[in-house]
C-alpha positions, 0 to 999 in steps of 0.5 A, spaced: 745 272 460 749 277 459 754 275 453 753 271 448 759 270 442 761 266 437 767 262 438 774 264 434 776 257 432 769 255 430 763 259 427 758 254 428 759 255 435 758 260 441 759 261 448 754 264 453 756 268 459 751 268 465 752 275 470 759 276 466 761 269 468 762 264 462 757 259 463 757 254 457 758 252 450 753 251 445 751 250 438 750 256 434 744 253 431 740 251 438 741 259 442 738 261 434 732 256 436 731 258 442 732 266 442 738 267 446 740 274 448 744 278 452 739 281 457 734 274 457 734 270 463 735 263 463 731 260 467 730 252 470 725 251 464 730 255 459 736 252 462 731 244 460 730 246 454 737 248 453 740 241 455 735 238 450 737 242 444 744 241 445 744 234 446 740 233 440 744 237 436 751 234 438 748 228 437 746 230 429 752 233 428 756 226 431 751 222 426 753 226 420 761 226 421 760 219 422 757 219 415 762 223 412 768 218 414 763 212 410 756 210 409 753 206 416 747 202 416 741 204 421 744 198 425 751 201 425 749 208 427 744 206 432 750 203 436 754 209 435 750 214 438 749 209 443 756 208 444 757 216 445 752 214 452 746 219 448 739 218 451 734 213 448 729 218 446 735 222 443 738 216 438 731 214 436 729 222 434 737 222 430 736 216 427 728 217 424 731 224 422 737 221 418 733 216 414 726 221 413 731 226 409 734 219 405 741 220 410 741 213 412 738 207 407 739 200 407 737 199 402 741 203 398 747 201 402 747 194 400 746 195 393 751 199 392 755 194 396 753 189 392 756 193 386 763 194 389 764 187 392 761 184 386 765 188 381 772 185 381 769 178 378 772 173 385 767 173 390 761 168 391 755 171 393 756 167 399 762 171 401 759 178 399 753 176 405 758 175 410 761 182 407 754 185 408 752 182 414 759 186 418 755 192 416 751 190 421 744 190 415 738 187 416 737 179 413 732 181 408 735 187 406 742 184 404 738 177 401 733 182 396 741 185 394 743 179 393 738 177 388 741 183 384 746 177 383 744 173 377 748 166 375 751 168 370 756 173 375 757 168 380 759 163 375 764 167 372 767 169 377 768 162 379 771 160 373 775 167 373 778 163 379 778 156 377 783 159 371 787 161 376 788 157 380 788 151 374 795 155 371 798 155 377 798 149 379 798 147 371 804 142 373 799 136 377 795 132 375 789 134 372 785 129 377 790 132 383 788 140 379 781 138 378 781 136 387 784 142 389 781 147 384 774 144 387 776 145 395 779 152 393 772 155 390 768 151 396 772 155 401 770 161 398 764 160 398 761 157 391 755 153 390 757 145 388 753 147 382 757 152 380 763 149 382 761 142 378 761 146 372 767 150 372 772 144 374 768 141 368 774 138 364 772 142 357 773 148 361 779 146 364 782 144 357 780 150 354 785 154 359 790 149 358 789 150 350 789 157 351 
Protein backbone atom coordinates (compact mmCIF):
# COMPACT_ATOMS: atom_id res chain seq x y z
CA UNK A 1 0.00 0.00 0.00
CA UNK A 2 1.52 3.04 -0.80
CA UNK A 3 -1.63 5.66 -0.10
CA UNK A 4 -4.43 5.76 1.69
CA UNK A 5 -6.59 9.31 1.42
CA UNK A 6 -10.03 10.27 2.55
CA UNK A 7 -12.17 11.28 -0.22
CA UNK A 8 -13.23 15.05 -0.82
CA UNK A 9 -16.75 14.68 -1.25
CA UNK A 10 -17.20 12.11 1.34
CA UNK A 11 -15.25 12.01 4.48
CA UNK A 12 -16.43 8.78 5.68
CA UNK A 13 -14.75 7.23 2.77
CA UNK A 14 -11.16 6.74 1.79
CA UNK A 15 -9.21 5.39 -1.38
CA UNK A 16 -6.50 3.07 -1.25
CA UNK A 17 -3.46 2.91 -3.69
CA UNK A 18 -1.62 -0.01 -4.34
CA UNK A 19 2.25 0.56 -6.00
CA UNK A 20 1.00 4.15 -6.62
CA UNK A 21 -2.00 2.91 -8.60
CA UNK A 22 -5.50 3.25 -7.28
CA UNK A 23 -6.91 0.19 -5.95
CA UNK A 24 -10.20 0.72 -4.67
CA UNK A 25 -12.61 2.58 -2.46
CA UNK A 26 -13.59 1.66 1.31
CA UNK A 27 -15.43 2.58 4.26
CA UNK A 28 -13.15 4.84 6.24
CA UNK A 29 -14.37 2.59 9.22
CA UNK A 30 -13.39 -0.66 7.80
CA UNK A 31 -9.32 0.51 6.84
CA UNK A 32 -9.59 1.77 10.94
CA UNK A 33 -10.27 -1.75 11.46
CA UNK A 34 -8.23 -3.33 9.77
CA UNK A 35 -5.01 -1.04 10.54
CA UNK A 36 -4.61 0.19 7.10
CA UNK A 37 -1.35 2.12 6.17
CA UNK A 38 1.03 3.28 3.55
CA UNK A 39 3.68 0.87 3.85
CA UNK A 40 1.62 -2.41 4.89
CA UNK A 41 1.30 -5.22 2.36
CA UNK A 42 -1.76 -6.33 1.36
CA UNK A 43 -1.87 -9.67 1.24
CA UNK A 44 -4.56 -12.66 -0.38
CA UNK A 45 -5.49 -12.99 3.79
CA UNK A 46 -5.93 -8.88 4.03
CA UNK A 47 -7.27 -8.52 0.84
CA UNK A 48 -10.20 -11.60 2.46
CA UNK A 49 -10.59 -9.73 5.24
CA UNK A 50 -10.93 -6.46 3.31
CA UNK A 51 -13.80 -7.64 1.14
CA UNK A 52 -15.39 -8.92 4.02
CA UNK A 53 -15.21 -5.82 6.07
CA UNK A 54 -16.51 -3.64 3.31
CA UNK A 55 -19.50 -5.85 2.47
CA UNK A 56 -20.70 -5.99 5.90
CA UNK A 57 -20.16 -2.15 6.23
CA UNK A 58 -22.13 -1.10 3.08
CA UNK A 59 -24.56 -3.72 3.87
CA UNK A 60 -24.96 -1.73 7.46
CA UNK A 61 -24.86 1.60 6.20
CA UNK A 62 -27.55 0.45 3.18
CA UNK A 63 -29.85 -0.82 6.35
CA UNK A 64 -29.63 2.48 8.05
CA UNK A 65 -30.40 4.80 4.99
CA UNK A 66 -33.17 2.49 4.24
CA UNK A 67 -34.44 3.09 7.85
CA UNK A 68 -34.02 6.87 7.71
CA UNK A 69 -36.47 7.16 4.85
CA UNK A 70 -39.30 5.06 6.87
CA UNK A 71 -39.57 2.38 9.59
CA UNK A 72 -39.17 -1.67 8.05
CA UNK A 73 -40.17 -4.60 9.46
CA UNK A 74 -37.38 -7.38 9.82
CA UNK A 75 -39.26 -8.73 6.91
CA UNK A 76 -39.14 -5.91 5.10
CA UNK A 77 -35.56 -5.20 5.59
CA UNK A 78 -34.36 -8.77 4.92
CA UNK A 79 -35.67 -8.61 1.21
CA UNK A 80 -33.85 -5.09 0.98
CA UNK A 81 -30.67 -6.38 1.60
CA UNK A 82 -31.32 -9.32 -0.42
CA UNK A 83 -32.44 -7.57 -3.00
CA UNK A 84 -29.23 -5.55 -3.15
CA UNK A 85 -27.54 -9.40 -3.84
CA UNK A 86 -25.43 -9.45 -0.33
CA UNK A 87 -24.38 -12.62 0.85
CA UNK A 88 -26.81 -14.72 3.21
CA UNK A 89 -24.31 -14.74 6.05
CA UNK A 90 -24.05 -10.79 5.37
CA UNK A 91 -27.82 -10.05 5.74
CA UNK A 92 -28.22 -12.56 8.61
CA UNK A 93 -25.17 -10.62 10.60
CA UNK A 94 -27.05 -7.16 9.50
CA UNK A 95 -30.35 -7.99 10.56
CA UNK A 96 -29.15 -9.34 14.10
CA UNK A 97 -27.39 -6.21 14.75
CA UNK A 98 -30.11 -4.07 13.87
CA UNK A 99 -32.48 -5.56 16.18
CA UNK A 100 -29.63 -6.08 19.21
CA UNK A 101 -29.34 -2.36 19.10
CA UNK A 102 -33.26 -1.77 19.09
CA UNK A 103 -32.98 -0.28 15.23
CA UNK A 104 -35.44 -3.09 13.99
CA UNK A 105 -38.52 -4.12 16.19
CA UNK A 106 -41.90 -5.41 15.14
CA UNK A 107 -43.16 -5.22 17.88
CA UNK A 108 -42.81 -1.26 18.18
CA UNK A 109 -43.59 -0.86 14.54
CA UNK A 110 -47.09 -2.27 15.03
CA UNK A 111 -47.91 -0.44 17.72
CA UNK A 112 -47.23 2.28 16.55
CA UNK A 113 -49.08 1.71 13.42
CA UNK A 114 -51.75 0.78 15.06
CA UNK A 115 -51.90 4.59 16.78
CA UNK A 116 -51.51 6.14 13.52
CA UNK A 117 -53.94 4.15 11.39
CA UNK A 118 -56.51 3.97 14.46
CA UNK A 119 -56.29 7.66 15.13
CA UNK A 120 -58.32 9.35 12.26
CA UNK A 121 -61.66 7.05 14.02
CA UNK A 122 -62.60 5.51 10.28
CA UNK A 123 -60.70 2.40 9.94
CA UNK A 124 -61.95 -1.12 11.19
CA UNK A 125 -59.68 -3.24 12.82
CA UNK A 126 -60.08 -5.42 9.64
CA UNK A 127 -58.64 -2.90 7.68
CA UNK A 128 -55.86 -1.90 10.02
CA UNK A 129 -54.59 -5.82 9.71
CA UNK A 130 -54.45 -5.51 5.96
CA UNK A 131 -52.46 -2.25 6.50
CA UNK A 132 -50.01 -3.88 8.95
CA UNK A 133 -49.85 -7.24 7.00
CA UNK A 134 -48.26 -4.69 3.71
CA UNK A 135 -45.31 -4.08 5.96
CA UNK A 136 -44.72 -7.63 5.62
CA UNK A 137 -45.00 -8.04 10.22
CA UNK A 138 -45.39 -11.35 11.36
CA UNK A 139 -49.40 -12.61 12.21
CA UNK A 140 -48.57 -12.74 15.85
CA UNK A 141 -47.08 -9.51 16.18
CA UNK A 142 -49.91 -7.62 14.34
CA UNK A 143 -52.63 -9.69 16.11
CA UNK A 144 -51.11 -8.92 19.74
CA UNK A 145 -51.41 -4.96 18.37
CA UNK A 146 -54.24 -5.23 17.24
CA UNK A 147 -55.77 -6.23 20.95
CA UNK A 148 -54.46 -2.82 21.49
CA UNK A 149 -58.05 -2.05 19.87
CA UNK A 150 -60.64 -2.12 22.15
CA UNK A 151 -64.48 -2.17 21.14
CA UNK A 152 -65.12 0.60 22.21
CA UNK A 153 -62.81 2.43 19.32
CA UNK A 154 -64.08 0.26 16.61
CA UNK A 155 -67.42 0.85 17.24
CA UNK A 156 -66.99 4.59 16.96
CA UNK A 157 -65.13 4.72 14.30
CA UNK A 158 -68.08 2.76 12.64
CA UNK A 159 -70.57 5.18 14.04
CA UNK A 160 -68.32 8.11 12.67
CA UNK A 161 -68.95 6.75 9.35
CA UNK A 162 -72.40 5.57 9.89
CA UNK A 163 -73.22 9.25 10.52
CA UNK A 164 -71.69 10.16 7.62
CA UNK A 165 -72.91 8.31 5.35
CA UNK A 166 -76.53 8.56 7.08
CA UNK A 167 -76.39 12.69 6.39
CA UNK A 168 -75.50 12.09 2.75
CA UNK A 169 -77.80 9.94 1.55
CA UNK A 170 -80.44 11.75 4.34
CA UNK A 171 -82.91 12.19 1.32
CA UNK A 172 -83.76 8.02 1.14
CA UNK A 173 -85.73 5.94 2.90
CA UNK A 174 -84.39 5.10 6.20
CA UNK A 175 -84.95 1.27 5.44
CA UNK A 176 -82.94 2.26 1.77
CA UNK A 177 -80.17 4.45 4.12
CA UNK A 178 -80.17 1.76 6.69
CA UNK A 179 -79.23 -1.14 3.47
CA UNK A 180 -76.75 1.09 2.29
CA UNK A 181 -74.90 2.24 5.43
CA UNK A 182 -74.63 -1.66 6.36
CA UNK A 183 -73.05 -2.72 3.05
CA UNK A 184 -71.08 0.32 3.47
CA UNK A 185 -69.46 -0.48 6.77
CA UNK A 186 -69.05 -4.59 5.68
CA UNK A 187 -67.00 -3.44 2.95
CA UNK A 188 -64.87 -1.67 4.93
CA UNK A 189 -64.54 -4.15 7.24
CA UNK A 190 -66.68 -3.76 10.44
CA UNK A 191 -67.84 -7.06 12.39
CA UNK A 192 -71.72 -7.54 11.75
CA UNK A 193 -71.98 -6.83 15.33
CA UNK A 194 -70.63 -3.64 15.45
CA UNK A 195 -72.56 -2.89 12.15
CA UNK A 196 -75.91 -4.06 13.94
CA UNK A 197 -75.47 -1.52 16.70
CA UNK A 198 -74.64 1.43 14.50
CA UNK A 199 -77.64 1.20 11.98
CA UNK A 200 -79.72 0.88 15.02
CA UNK A 201 -82.64 2.92 14.36
CA UNK A 202 -82.14 5.27 17.61
CA UNK A 203 -78.63 6.03 16.30
CA UNK A 204 -79.76 6.62 13.40
CA UNK A 205 -82.64 9.14 14.25
CA UNK A 206 -80.24 10.94 16.98
CA UNK A 207 -78.09 12.21 13.46
CA UNK A 208 -81.30 13.21 11.91
CA UNK A 209 -82.58 14.84 15.26
CA UNK A 210 -79.24 16.52 15.53
Amino acid sequence: MTKLSVQVHNPNRANLYVDGKFYKGLDKIVAVRLGLRPGLTLTPFLISQLDQQQTASSAWEFALRSLQRSPKSVSTMRRKLQDKLFPDEVVNQTIQRLIDGKILDDDLLANNLVRYYSANGKRSRKQIWALLKTKQLPTSVINEALANIDGGQEFLAAHKLAQQKNHQWRELGFKVRQQKIAGYLNQRGFQYAVIKQVIDHNQLDAEESA
